[in-house]
N, C-alpha and C positions, 0 to 999 in steps of 0.2 A: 511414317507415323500416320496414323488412321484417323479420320475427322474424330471419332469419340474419341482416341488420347491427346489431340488437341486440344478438344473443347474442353476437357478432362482439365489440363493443364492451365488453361487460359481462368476456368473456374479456379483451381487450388490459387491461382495467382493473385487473381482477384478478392478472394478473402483473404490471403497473408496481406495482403494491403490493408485489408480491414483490420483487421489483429492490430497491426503496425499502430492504425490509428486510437485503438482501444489501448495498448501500450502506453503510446504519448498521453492518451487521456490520465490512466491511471498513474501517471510519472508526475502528471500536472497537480491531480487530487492530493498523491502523498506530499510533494512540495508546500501546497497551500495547507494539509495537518500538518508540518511540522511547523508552519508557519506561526499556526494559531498554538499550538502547542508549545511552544517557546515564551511566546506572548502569558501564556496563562501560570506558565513553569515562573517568570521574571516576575507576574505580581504575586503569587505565591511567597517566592524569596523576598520580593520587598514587603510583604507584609508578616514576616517572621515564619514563614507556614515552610516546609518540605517542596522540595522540585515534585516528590512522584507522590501520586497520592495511591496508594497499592488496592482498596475497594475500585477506586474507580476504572482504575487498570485493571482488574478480575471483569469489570460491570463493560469495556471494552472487546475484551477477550472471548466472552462466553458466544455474545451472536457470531462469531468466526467459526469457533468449536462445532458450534449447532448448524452452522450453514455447510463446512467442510469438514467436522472430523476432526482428526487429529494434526492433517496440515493445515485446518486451517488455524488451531491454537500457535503451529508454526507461523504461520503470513501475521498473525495480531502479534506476536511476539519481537517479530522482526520490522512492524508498523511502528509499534511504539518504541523499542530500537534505536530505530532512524530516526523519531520525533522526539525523542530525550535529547539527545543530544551525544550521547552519550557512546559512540563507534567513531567510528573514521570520519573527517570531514568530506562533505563531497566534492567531487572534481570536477 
């Protein structure tokens, strides 16, 4: 192997590290929305009101839309998803 597909490698290395840590962050963020999300979904219910309110669920969705396109209506869809409550519990 040649010092450039080393240092080649040692570089890819070192930003999958970084990734890694951008990962954990973003695992951290969706944890703490569904957090609050839950929270907001429980006094909703206890004040007679609906778990989802579907405007503000559009008014969530659309800066995804406008930042990614059409995966990103995918990733807000699958955000509030996981913060409803309403999939598989996590493991």
């Amino acid at each position: 192997m040649s010092q450039t597909e080393s240092t080649a490698l040692a570089d890819v290395s070192a930003l999958r590290a970084d990734l890694d840590l951008v990962d954990a962050e973003i695992r951290a963020l969706v944890g703490r929305r569904r957090e609050l999300s839950r929270e907001i979904q429980r006094i909703r219910q206890a004040s007679g009101g609906t778990r989802t309110d579907l405007t503000r669920e559009m008014r969530v969705i659309s800066p995804y839309t406008e930042a990614y396109g059409r995966q990103g209506t995918a990733i807000a869809m699958a955000l509030l998803e996981i913060c409803r409550g309403t999939g598989a519990p996590p493991r």
